[in-house]
N, C-alpha and C positions, 0 to 999 in steps of 0.2 A: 504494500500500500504506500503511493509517494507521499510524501509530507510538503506540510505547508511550506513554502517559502517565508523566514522569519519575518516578522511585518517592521522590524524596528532596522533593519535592513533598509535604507534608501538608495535606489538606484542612483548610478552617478550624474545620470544629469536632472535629478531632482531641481537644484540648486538652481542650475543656470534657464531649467524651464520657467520657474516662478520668473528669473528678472526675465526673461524673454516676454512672458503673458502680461507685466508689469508694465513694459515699455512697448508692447506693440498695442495694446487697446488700453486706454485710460477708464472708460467703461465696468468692463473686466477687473482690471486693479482694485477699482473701488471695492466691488462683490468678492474678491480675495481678500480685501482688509476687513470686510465684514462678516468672515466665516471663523468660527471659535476655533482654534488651534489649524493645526498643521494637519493636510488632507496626507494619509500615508499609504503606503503599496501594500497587498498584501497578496502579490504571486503564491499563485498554486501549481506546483506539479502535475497534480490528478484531473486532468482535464475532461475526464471521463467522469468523475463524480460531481465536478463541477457542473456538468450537462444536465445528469441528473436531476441533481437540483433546481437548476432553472427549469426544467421542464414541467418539473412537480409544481412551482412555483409561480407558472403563468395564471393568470388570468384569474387569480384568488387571492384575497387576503393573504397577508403576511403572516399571522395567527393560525390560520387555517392550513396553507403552506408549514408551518413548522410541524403542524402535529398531524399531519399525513406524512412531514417526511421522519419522523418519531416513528409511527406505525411500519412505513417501510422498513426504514432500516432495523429494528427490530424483530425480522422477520429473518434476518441473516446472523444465525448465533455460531459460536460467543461472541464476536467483538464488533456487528455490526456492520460491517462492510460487504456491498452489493458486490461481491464478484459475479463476474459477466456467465460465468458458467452458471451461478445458479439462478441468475438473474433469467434467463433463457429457459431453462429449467419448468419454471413456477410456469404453473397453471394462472391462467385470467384474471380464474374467481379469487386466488389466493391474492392477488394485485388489487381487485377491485374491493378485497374483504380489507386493505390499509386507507382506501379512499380513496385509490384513484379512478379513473372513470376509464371506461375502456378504450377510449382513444389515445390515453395519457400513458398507460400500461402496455400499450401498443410502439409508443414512442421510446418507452424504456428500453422495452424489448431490443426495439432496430440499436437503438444507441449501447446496449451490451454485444451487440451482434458485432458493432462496430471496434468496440475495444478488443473483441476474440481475436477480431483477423487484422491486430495491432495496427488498427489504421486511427489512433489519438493516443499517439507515441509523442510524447513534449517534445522532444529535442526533436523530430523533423516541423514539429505545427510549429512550433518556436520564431523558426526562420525563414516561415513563409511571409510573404507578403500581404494587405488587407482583401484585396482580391481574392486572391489563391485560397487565402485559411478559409475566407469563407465560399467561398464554390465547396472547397472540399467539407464543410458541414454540414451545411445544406443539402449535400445530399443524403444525409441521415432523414432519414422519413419524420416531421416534426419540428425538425430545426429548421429555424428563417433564420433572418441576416439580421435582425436584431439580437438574437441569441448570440449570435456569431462575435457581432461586437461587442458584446457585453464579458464576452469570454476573451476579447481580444485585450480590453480594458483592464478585466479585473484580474482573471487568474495566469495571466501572460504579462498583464501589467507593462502592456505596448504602448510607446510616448503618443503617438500621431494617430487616434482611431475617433471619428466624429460621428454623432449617431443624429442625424437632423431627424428621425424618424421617431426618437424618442420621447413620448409628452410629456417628461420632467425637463427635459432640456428643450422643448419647445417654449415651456411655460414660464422657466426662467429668461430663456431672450425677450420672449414675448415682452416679460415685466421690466428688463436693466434698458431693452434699445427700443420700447413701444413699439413695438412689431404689430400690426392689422392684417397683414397677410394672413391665407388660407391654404392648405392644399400643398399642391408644387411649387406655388408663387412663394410662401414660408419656406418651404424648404431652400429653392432658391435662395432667399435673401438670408437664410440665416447660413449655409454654405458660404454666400458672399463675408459674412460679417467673420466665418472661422477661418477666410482666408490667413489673415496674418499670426495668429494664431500657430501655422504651423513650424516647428513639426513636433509641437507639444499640445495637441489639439486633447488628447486622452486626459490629461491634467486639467485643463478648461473645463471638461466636462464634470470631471467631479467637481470641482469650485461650485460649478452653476450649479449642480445637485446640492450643496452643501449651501447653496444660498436661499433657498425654497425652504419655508416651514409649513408644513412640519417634512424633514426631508425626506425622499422616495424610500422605499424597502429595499429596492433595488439592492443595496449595499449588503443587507442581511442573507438576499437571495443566493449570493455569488460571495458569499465569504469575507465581504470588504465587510471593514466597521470605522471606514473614512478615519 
C-alpha cells in the first residue's frame, strides 16, 4: 500500500509560485493575503485509492461521502485496504449493501480492473503531461476530466493544472473579478484571466478554494486539508 507523501514537505517551487501569483494579478494577491495560513501539498502515491474516493465522493455530501467510504472500506479486513483483487471479487449486492449505488460500484469495479493491469502506476502518470494523464483516465469507465484534474492537483500535486469547469473556482472569480458570464463565454474569460497565472495555475486554484466560505469539500474528498 503507497503512502502519503509527507504534507509538511513543500515542493521547491512552493516559494517562488506564491511571489509569481503575487506579482502577476494584484487581484489574486489580495484573496492570498486573505486566506488563514499557508495552503500546503499533500501528494499521494496511491492514485488508485485516490480515484476511489473521488468516485465514492461525487455528487453527495461530504458527510454522506465519509460514511459510505467507512462502510466500504470496512469491508476489506484487517486493515482496510480495497485491493483491486478483491475489489473485482465482490459481488454488486455486497457494494451496494456499503451504499453505493450500482452505477458507483460499477465504476469501482473498472477503476480496480485498472490498477490489476498496472495501468495507475505513479511514477509513469507522474510524468505525463495535463493532456495525456487525463485521456489516459478517462478512459476508466466513470472518470471525467474533472476527476482527472483534481487528481492532477491534489495527489500529484502538479504546479500548472486549471479546472474552469469547476463551480468553486467559478464562484470564487465570479466574486474577486465580477464575472457575469455564463457557459463557455465564463469559461473563456476566466481561462483568459489564469493566463498569467501560469505555470502555477494548481496553487491559484486552491487560494481561490480557500477564499470561499465556507470552503468546498473538495479538499477532504482527495486527501488535501489545505
Amino acid at each position: 500500500m503507497p503512502a502519503p507523501i509527507s504534507p509538511a514537505t513543500e515542493p521547491h517551487w512552493h516559494a517562488a509560485a506564491l511571489a509569481h501569483l503575487r506579482q502577476a494579478d494584484p487581484i489574486l494577491a489580495q484573496a492570498i493575503a486573505g486566506v488563514a495560513g499557508p495552503v500546503r501539498p499533500a501528494a499521494h502515491e496511491d492514485l488508485y485509492l485516490a480515484l476511489l474516493r473521488a468516485i465514492v465522493s461525487q455528487q453527495i455530501s461530504t458527510k454522506a461521502a465519509a460514511a459510505i467510504w467507512r462502510r466500504f472500506t470496512a469491508l476489506f479486513r484487517p486493515d482496510g485496504y480495497p485491493e483491486p483483487r478483491e475489489v473485482l471479487r465482490m459481488e454488486e449486492d455486497e457494494l451496494r449493501e456499503a451504499g453505493l449505488s450500482r452505477q458507483k460500484a460499477g465504476y469501482l469495479k473498472a477503476i480496480a480492473d485498472y490498477q490489476e493491469r498496472g495501468l495507475l502506476d505513479y511514477e509513469h502518470l507522474s510524468q505525463l503531461d495535463e493532456e495525456a494523464f487525463t485521456a489516459h483516465l478517462t478512459a476508466i469507465r466513470g472518470v471525467g476530466r474533472w476527476t482527472a484534474q483534481m487528481l492532477q492537483m491534489f495527489a500529484l500535486d502538479q504546479p500548472d493544472v486549471f479546472s474552469e469547469g469547476d463551480l468553486g473556482i467559478q464562484n470564487a472569480m465570479r466574486k474577486l473579478y465580477g464575472l457575469e458570464e455564463t457557459g463557455r463565454a465564463l469559461h473563456k474569460k476566466m481561462l483568459l484571466l489564469a493566463e498569467p497565472w501560469r505555470p502555477y495555475r494548481s496553487l491559484a486554484c486552491k487560494y481561490l478554494w480557500k477564499s470561499l466560505d465556507p470552503t468546498p469539500p473538495i479538499n477532504a474528498d482527495l486527501g488535501w486539508d489545505g
